[in-house]
N, C-alpha and C positions, 0 to 999 in steps of 0.2 A: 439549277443545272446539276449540283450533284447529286441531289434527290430522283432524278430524271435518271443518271447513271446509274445509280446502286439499281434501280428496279430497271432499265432496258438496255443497259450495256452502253459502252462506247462509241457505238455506230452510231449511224443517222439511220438505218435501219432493223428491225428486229431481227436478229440471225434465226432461224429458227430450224434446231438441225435434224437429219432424217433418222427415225429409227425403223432398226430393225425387226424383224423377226426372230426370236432365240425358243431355244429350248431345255427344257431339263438336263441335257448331260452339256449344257453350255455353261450349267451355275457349277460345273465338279470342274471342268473348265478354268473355269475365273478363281476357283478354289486353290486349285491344285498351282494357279501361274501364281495366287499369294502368298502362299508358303513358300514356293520357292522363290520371292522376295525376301519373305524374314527370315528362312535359314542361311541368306546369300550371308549375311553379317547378322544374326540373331540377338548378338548382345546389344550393338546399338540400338534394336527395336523394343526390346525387352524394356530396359531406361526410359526408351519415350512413353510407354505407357503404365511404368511403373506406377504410376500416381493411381489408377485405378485400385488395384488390391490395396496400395494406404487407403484410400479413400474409405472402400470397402471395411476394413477391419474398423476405422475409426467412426464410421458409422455403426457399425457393429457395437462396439462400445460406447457409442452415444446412444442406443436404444435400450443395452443394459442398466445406463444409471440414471436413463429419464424415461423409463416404462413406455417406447414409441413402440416395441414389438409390432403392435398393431400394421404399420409401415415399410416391415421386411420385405414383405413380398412386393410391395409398389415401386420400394428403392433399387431392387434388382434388376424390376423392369424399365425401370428409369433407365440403366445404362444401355439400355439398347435403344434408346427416344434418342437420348444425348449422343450417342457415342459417334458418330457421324461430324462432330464437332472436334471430336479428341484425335478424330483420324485424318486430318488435314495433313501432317506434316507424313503422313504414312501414305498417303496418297502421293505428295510429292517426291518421295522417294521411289515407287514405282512410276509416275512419271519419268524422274531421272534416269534412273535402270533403263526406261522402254529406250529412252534416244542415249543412250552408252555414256550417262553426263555422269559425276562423281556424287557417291551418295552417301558424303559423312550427315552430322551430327547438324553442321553448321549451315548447310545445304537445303538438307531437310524443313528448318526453321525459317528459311529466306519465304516458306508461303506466307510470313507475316506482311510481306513487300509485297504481294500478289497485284495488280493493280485491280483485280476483282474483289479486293481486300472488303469493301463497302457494303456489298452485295451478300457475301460470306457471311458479315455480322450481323448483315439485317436476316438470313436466315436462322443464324445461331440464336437471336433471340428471340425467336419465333419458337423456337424447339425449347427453348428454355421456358419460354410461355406454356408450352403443352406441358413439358414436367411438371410444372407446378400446377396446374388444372389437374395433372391425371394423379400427384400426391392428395390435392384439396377433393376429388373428386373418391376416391379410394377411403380418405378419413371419414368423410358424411356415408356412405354405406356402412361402414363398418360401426360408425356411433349410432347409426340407424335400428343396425343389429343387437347390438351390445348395449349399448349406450354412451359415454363420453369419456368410463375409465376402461385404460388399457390393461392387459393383464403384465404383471409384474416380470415375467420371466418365456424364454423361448419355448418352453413346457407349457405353463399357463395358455400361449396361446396356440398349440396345438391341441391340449386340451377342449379349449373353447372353438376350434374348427371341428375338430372329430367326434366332441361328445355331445355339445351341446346343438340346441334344433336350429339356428339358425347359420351353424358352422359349413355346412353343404353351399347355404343360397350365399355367404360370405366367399365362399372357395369358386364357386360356379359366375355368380354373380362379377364379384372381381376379377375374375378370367376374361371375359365376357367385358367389360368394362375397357381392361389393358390392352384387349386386343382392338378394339376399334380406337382406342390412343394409336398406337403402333401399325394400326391401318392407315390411319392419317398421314404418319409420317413417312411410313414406307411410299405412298404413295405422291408426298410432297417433298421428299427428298433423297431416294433410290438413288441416286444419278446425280442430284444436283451440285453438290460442293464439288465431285470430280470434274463437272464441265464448268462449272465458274471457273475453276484452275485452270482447264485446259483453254477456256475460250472466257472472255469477258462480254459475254451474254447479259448480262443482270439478274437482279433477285426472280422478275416476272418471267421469263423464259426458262431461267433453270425450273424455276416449280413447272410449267404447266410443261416443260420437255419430259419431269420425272413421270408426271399423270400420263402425257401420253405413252410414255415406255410401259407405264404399269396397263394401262385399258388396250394397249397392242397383244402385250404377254401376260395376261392374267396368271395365267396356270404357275409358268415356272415364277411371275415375281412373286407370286404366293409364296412358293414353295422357297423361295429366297427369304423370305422375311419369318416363315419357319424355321428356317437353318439358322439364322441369327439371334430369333431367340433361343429358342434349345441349346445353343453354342454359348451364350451367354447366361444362359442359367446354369449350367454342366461346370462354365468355367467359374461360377460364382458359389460350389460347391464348398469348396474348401477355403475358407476365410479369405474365399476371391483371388486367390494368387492364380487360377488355373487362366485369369483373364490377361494376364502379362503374355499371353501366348493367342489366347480365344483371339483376342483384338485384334491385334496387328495382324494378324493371317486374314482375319475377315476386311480389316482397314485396306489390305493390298487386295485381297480380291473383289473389293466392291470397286478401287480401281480399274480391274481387269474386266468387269460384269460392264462397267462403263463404256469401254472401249469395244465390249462385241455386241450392244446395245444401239452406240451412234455412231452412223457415218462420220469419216475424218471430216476434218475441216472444208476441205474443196468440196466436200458436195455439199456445202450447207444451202438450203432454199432461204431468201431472200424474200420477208412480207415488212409491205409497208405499214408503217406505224399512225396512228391516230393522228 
């Protein structure tokens, strides 16, 4: 029974909520409501995703003294695969804000109690499944090219993108790679951990509610999963601290893109289950 739950929710039937129709200046929209989430109290949001730029930097020196360079670029785009995981407690905080509830530190972290809690992890591991597919899947091109030794230094491998002949189809190629990673997930989790919080749906309704929001609005979820990485590699500029800010403005507005995506709760359509 609780394998039943984490994948179709707590009902006796599949909730299955209605989406809308949005558009492009709907994502400046959901932007503009999540900034002014994390300037309401900036510092406390800043702390919650502090662990990103450590991460970053100590990664950063983990490719210096064990020659992974080759993996720079894979690992940056990893935090936009993952970061949907990091931004649970930033999601419940504009939650909180939307209904005037109190939105410390402590508040924030009760999404650990979520009763969709099951649901949430069995997606989080999912996404932690594609990292690792889209790091294993990025190493075999790249030794395909090269071959198995990485270049020693940050130089070394801009050198071997821009001088050498197979640096173009490495730079093109793992472009091209990343993005159908992050097509995946854009369209297997847009939406989902916001509605598992909001609604105890299950693992299988949050995915196929994301797929439908993305096959309704192609254009603009494109154009959203554009914004997030550009936003995320801009913020991973400077030894990643610029992402103490990128995140959580994106974590609140992927909230708010949620909310003008699905009908509230009362209209939700009601399909019976297997």
């Amino acid at each position: 029974m609780a394998n039943l739950h984490v994948m179709s929710g707590s009902g006796d039937k599949l909730d299955m909520p209605i989406i809308r129709t949005i558009s492009i200046a709907d994502l400046f929209t959901a932007l503009r409501r999540g900034a002014a989430d994390f300037w309401e109290k900036p510092s406390h949001y800043v702390l919650l995703v502090l662990i990103y730029p450590i991460v970053g930097i100590v990664l950063a020196m983990w490719m210096n003294g064990y020659y992974t360079w080759s993996l720079l670029y894979p690992l940056i785009g990893g935090f936009a695969l993952v970061g949907p995981i990091a931004a649970l407690p930033l999601y419940e905080v504009s939650r909180r804000r939307e209904k005037g509830l109190e939105t410390t530190w402590g508040e924030a972290m009760n999404v650990l109690r979520s009763p969709a809690i099951g649901s949430i992890i069995a997606l989080g591991i999912m996404l932690l499944v594609l990292f690792t597919l889209w790091l294993t899947s990025a190493q075999a091109l790249y030794e395909n090219l090269f071959g198995s030794s990485p270049p020693n230094t940050f130089n070394g491998l801009l050198a071997q993108i821009f001088n050498e002949p197979g640096g173009m189809t490495l730079l093109l190629g793992g472009s091209l790679l990343g993005g159908v990673y992050a097509l995946i997930v854009l369209c297997t989790t847009v939406i989902a951990f916001p509605l598992l919080l909001d609604r105890d749906v299950g693992a299988y309704v949050a995915v196929e509610t994301s797929i439908r929001a993305v096959l309704r609005n192609p254009i603009p979820m494109l154009a959203w999963g554009l914004i997030v990485g550009l936003s995320v590699f801009v913020g991973s500029l400077l030894l990643f601290v610029g992402l103490a800010v990128v995140l959580p403005i994106l974590g609140h507005a992927t909230w708010h893109l949620y909310r003008l995506l699905v009908e509230p709760a009362s209209h939700i359509r009601q399909a019976p289950t297997a």
